[in-house]
C-alpha positions as CSV (number, residue, x, y, z in Angstrom):
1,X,191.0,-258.5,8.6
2,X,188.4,-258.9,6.0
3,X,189.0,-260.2,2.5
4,X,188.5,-256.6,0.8
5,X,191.5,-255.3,3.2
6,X,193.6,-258.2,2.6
7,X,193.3,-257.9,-1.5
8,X,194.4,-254.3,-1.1
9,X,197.5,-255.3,0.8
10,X,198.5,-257.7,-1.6
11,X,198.5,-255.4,-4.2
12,X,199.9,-252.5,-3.1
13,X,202.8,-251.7,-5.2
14,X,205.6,-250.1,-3.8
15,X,208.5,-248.2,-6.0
16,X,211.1,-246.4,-4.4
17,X,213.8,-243.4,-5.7
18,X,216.5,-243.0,-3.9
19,X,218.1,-239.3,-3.1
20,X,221.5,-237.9,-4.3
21,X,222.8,-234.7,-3.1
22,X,225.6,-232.7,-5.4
23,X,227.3,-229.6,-4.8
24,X,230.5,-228.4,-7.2
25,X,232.8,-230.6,-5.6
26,X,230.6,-233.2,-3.4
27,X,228.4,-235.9,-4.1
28,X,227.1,-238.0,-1.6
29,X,226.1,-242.1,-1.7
30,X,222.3,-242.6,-2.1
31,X,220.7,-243.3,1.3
32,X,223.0,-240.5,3.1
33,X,220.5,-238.4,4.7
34,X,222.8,-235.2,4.7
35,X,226.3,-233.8,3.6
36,X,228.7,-231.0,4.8
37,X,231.1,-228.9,2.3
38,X,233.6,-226.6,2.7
39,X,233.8,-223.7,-0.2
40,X,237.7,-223.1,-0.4
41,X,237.0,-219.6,-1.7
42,X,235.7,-218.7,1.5
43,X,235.5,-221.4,4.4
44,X,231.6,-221.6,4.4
45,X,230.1,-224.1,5.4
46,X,227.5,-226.2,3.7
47,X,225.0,-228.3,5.1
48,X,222.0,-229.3,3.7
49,X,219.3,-232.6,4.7
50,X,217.3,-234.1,2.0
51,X,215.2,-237.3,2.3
52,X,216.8,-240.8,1.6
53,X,214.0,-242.1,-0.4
54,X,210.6,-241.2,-1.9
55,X,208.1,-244.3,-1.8
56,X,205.8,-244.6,-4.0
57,X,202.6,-246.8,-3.6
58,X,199.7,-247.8,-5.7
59,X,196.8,-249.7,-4.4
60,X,194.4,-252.0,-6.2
61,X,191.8,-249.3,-6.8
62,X,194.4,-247.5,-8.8
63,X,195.1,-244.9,-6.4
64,X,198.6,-243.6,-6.4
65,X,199.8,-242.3,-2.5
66,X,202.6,-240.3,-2.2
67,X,204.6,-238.9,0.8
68,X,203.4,-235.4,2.4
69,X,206.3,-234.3,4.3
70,X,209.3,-234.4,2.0
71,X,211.7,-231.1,2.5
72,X,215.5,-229.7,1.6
73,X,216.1,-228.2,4.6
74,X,219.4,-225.6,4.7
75,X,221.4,-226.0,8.0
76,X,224.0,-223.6,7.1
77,X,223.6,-219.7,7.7
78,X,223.2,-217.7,4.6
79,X,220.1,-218.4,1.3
80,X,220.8,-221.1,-0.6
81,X,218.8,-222.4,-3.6
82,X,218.1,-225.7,-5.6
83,X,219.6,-225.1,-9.0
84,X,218.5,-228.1,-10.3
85,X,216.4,-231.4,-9.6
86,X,217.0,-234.5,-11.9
87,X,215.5,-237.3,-12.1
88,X,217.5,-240.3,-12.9
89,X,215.3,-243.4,-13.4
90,X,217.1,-247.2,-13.3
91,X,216.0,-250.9,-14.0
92,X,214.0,-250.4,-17.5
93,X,211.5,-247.8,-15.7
94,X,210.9,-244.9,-17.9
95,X,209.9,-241.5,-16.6
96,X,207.0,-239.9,-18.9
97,X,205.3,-236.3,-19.2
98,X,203.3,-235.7,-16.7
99,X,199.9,-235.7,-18.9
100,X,200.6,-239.2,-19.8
101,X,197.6,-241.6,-19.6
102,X,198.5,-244.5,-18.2
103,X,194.3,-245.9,-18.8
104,X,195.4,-246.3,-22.3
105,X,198.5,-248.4,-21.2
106,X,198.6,-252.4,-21.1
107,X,199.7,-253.9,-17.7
108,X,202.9,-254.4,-16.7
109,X,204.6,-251.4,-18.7
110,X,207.3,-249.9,-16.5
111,X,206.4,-246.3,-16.6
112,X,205.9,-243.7,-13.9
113,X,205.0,-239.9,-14.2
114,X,205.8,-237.2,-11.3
115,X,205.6,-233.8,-10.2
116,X,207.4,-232.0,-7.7
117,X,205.6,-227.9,-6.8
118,X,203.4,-228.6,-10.2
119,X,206.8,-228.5,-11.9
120,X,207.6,-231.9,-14.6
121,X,211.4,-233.2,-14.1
122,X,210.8,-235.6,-17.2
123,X,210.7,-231.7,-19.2
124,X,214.3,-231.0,-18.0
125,X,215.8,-230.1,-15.3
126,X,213.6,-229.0,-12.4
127,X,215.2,-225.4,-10.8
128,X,213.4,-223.7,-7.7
129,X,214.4,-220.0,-7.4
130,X,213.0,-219.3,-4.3
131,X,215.4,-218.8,-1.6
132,X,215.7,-221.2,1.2
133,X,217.0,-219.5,4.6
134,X,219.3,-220.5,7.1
135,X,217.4,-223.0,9.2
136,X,214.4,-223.2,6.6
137,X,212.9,-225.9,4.5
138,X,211.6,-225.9,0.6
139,X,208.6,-228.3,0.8
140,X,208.4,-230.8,-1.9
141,X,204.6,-231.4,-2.8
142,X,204.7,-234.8,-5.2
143,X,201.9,-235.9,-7.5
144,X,202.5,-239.1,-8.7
145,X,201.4,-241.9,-11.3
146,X,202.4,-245.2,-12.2
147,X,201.5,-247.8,-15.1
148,X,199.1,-250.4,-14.4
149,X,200.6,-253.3,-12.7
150,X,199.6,-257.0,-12.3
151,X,201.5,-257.8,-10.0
152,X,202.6,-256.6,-6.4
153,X,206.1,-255.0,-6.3
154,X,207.9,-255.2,-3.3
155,X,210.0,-252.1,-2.3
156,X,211.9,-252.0,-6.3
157,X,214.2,-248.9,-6.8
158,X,213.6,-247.1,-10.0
159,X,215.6,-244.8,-10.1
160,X,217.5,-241.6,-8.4
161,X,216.7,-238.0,-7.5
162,X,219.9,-235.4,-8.1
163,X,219.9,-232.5,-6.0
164,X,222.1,-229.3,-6.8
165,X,222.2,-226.1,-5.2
166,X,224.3,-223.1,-4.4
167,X,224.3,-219.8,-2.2
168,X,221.3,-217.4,-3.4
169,X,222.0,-214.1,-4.6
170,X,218.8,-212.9,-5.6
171,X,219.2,-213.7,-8.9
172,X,217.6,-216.7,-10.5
173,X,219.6,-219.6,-11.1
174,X,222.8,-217.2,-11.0
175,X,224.1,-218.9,-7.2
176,X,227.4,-217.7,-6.2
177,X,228.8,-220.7,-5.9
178,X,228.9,-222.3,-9.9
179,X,227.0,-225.6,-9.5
180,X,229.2,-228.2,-11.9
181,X,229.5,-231.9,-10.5
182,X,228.6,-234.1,-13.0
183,X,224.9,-234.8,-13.5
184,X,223.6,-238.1,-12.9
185,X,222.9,-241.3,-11.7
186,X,226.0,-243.5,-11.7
187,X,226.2,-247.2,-12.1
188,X,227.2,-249.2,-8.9
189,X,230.7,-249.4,-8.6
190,X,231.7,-245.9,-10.1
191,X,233.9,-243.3,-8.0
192,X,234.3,-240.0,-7.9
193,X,237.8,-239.1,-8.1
194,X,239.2,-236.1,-5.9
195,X,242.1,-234.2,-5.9
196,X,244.4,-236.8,-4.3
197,X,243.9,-238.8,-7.7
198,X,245.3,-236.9,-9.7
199,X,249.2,-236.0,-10.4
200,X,249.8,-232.2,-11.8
201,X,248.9,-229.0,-11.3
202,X,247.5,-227.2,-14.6
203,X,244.9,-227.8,-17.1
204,X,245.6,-230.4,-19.3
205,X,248.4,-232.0,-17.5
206,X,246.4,-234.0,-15.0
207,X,247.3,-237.8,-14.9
208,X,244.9,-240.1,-12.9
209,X,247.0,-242.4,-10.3
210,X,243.9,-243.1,-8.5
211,X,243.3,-247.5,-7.7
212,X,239.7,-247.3,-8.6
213,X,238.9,-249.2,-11.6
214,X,235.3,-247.4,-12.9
215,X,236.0,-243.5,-12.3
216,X,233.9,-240.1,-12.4
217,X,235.6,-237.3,-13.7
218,X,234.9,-233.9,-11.8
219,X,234.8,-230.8,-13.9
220,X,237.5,-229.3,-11.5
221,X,240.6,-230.4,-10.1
222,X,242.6,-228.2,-7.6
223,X,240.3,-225.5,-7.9
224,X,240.9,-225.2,-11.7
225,X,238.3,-225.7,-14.3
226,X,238.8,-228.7,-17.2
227,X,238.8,-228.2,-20.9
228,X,241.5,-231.0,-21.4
229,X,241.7,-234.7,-20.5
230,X,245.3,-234.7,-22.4
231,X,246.6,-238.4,-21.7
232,X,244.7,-238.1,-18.3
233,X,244.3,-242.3,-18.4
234,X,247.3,-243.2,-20.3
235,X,248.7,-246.6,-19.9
236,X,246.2,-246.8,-17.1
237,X,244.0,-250.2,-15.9
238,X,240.9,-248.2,-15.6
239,X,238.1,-250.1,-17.0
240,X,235.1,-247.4,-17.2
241,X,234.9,-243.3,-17.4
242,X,232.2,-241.5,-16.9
243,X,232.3,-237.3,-17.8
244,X,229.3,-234.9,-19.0
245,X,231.1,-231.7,-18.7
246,X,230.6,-230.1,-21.6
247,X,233.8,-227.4,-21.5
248,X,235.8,-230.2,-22.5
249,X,237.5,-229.6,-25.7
250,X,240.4,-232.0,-26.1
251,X,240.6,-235.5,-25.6
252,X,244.1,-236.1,-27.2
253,X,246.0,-238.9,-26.0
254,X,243.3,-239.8,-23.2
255,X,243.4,-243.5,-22.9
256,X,246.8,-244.1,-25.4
257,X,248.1,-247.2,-24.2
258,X,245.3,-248.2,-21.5
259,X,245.3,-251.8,-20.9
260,X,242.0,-252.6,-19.6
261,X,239.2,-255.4,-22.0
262,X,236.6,-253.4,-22.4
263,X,236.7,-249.7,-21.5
264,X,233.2,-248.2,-20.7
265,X,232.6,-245.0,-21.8
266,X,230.4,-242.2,-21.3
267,X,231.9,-239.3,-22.0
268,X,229.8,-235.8,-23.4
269,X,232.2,-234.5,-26.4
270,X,229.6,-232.2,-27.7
271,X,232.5,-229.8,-27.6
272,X,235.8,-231.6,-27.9
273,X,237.5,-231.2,-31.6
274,X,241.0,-232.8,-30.9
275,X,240.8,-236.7,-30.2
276,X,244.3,-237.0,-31.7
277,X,246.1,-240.4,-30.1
278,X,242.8,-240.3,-28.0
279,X,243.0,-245.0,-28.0
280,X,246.6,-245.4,-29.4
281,X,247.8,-248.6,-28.3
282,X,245.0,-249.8,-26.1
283,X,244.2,-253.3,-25.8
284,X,240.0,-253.5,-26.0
285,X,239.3,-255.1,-28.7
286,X,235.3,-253.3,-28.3
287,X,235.4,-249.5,-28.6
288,X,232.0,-248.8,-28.6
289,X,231.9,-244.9,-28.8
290,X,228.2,-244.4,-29.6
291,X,227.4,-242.0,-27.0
292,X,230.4,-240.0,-28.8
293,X,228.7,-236.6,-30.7
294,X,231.8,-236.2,-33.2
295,X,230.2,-233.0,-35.1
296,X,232.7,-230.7,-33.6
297,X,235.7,-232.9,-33.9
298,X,238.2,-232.1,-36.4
299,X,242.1,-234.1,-35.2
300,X,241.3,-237.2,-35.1
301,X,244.9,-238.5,-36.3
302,X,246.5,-242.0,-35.1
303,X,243.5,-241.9,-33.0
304,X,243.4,-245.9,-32.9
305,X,247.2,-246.3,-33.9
306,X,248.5,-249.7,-32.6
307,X,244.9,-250.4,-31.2
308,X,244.1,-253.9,-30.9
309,X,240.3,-253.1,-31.5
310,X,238.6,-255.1,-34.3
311,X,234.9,-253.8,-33.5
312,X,234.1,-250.2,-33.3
313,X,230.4,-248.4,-32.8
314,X,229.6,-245.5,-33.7
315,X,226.7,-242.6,-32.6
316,X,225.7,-241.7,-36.1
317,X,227.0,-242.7,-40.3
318,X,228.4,-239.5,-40.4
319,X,230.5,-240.2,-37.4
320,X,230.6,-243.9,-38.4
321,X,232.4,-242.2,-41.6
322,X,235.2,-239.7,-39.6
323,X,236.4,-242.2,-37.7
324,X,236.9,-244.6,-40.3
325,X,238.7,-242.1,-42.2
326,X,241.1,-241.6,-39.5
327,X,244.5,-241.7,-40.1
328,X,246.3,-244.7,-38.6
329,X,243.2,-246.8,-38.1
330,X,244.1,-250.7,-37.7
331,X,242.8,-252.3,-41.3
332,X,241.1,-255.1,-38.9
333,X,239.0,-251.8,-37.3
334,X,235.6,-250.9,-38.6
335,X,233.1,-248.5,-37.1
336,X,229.4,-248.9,-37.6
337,X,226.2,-247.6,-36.3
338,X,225.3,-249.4,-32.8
């Protein structure tokens, strides 16, 4: 091997996404290859194969390579279609537009651009509506870029690709089958919970009795659809909640009397307008709610009564200024802009 060769082995950089495929009740671990569901409504069967990983690499003249032969391929019988392609990026790396020039960039800037069928994922969410048949494959054509880098990186995830789909009806983006998990790419440790978690049988009385300590909401349990997480972790030990559904509008009594230091929170309340009794009691002394959108949000009473908080964060002055006008708010408890 001569010494040109050798340079360009050394620094070939190497970046990786891993895959995660979602369906309105199912998501899989990253690395699973494939994934089965069963639609209650009528006992078909779901099958689809995406790839594990995408590898990127970059050589020392600059060159970006990409995979050619990346596919979803539908194993079941009827049209499916990908509703929605997200990409989730992880450790620092940020995912520009794709007309970003990274010759303007300094080294070592942890920035990537991508493409998939000529359509940007960093614009929104990427949706194909062309229907993929029983037994077919969409091919994925990537175009790819990444930041100037110093240094060679060996095999370094940055980040996740969400998949969701549902049957095709000829209609674009309007699937049969209502694509709803939550979106995105969860920290390690995180759980989905499932049915079995849950004690009651109506919207709004749903109690968590699940033994996983960081937990995923889904937007439906037993078939029904949430608007309500009424005192759904009350006087639990769960230390972290993740939820983007966006139908949620009442968080009353959610986490009254929760014992867990901290509670991590991510939770989308662009809709929810009662947080009544929503930390009553709990024993965090850091409620850092600045991922909390608070415009719609109009009973918030006793919402930290008997908290033993002393630091509060807040997404905005405005809702820096609700909360701390709160009735029952600890005297010790002050919210400010994170």
């Amino acid at each position: 091997m001569n010494l040109k060769k050798l340079i360009a082995l050394t620094l070939m950089t190497a970046l990786c996404l891993t895959t995660t495929l979602a369906r309105a009740d199912t998501l899989t671990t990253p690395g699973q290859a494939s994934t089965s569901a069963v639609i209650n409504s009528d006992a078909t069967l779901f099958s689809i194969t995406v790839p594990t990983s995408v590898l990127l690499y970059k050589n020392s003249a600059g060159d970006v390579i990409t995979p050619d032969n990346l596919a979803i391929t539908n194993n079941s019988v009827g049209p499916i279609q990908v509703t929605s392609l997200v990409v989730q990026t992880e450790g620092g790396w940020t995912l520009d537009p794709a007309n970003t020039d990274y010759s303007k960039f300094k080294i070592g800037h942890k920035n990537f651009i991508m493409t998939f069928n000529g359509k940007d994922p960093a614009a929104g969410d990427v949706a194909f509506d062309t229907p993929i048949n029983g037994g077919d494959s969409l091919k994925l054509a990537l175009a790819a870029d990444v930041a100037p880098q110093k240094d060679a990186i060996n095999i370094v995830n940055i980040g996740s690709i969400v998949v969701m789909f549902g049957w095709y009806t000829g209609a674009s983006n309007n699937p049969v089958v209502p694509v709803a998990p939550p979106v995105g790419s969860y920290p390690a440790g995180y759980v989905l919970a499932t049915d079995a978690d849950f004690t009651g049988s109506t919207d709004g009385d749903f109690k968590y009795t699940g033994s996983a300590e960081y937990v995923v909401i889904p937007d439906k349990i037993k078939g029904i659809p949430l608007t309500s997480y009424r005192d759904m972790f009350s006087s639990t030990a769960v230390k972290g909640v993740i939820s983007h559904n966006s139908n949620i509008t009442s968080m009353q009594g959610m986490f009254n009397g929760a014992t867990a230091i901290p509670i991590e929170l991510d939770l989308n309340t662009s809709n929810v307008t009662d947080c009544s009794n929503m930390f009553a009691g709990t024993n965090t002394t850091v409620l850092d709610l600045s991922t909390f959108d608070l415009a719609k949000a109009t009973v918030l009473s006793n919402m930290f009564d008997n908290a033993l908080a002393t630091t509060g964060y807040a997404r905005t002055p405005a809702d820096a200024d609700k909360l701390n006008a709160s009735a029952g708010k600890p005297a010790g408890l002050t919210f400010t802009v994170k």
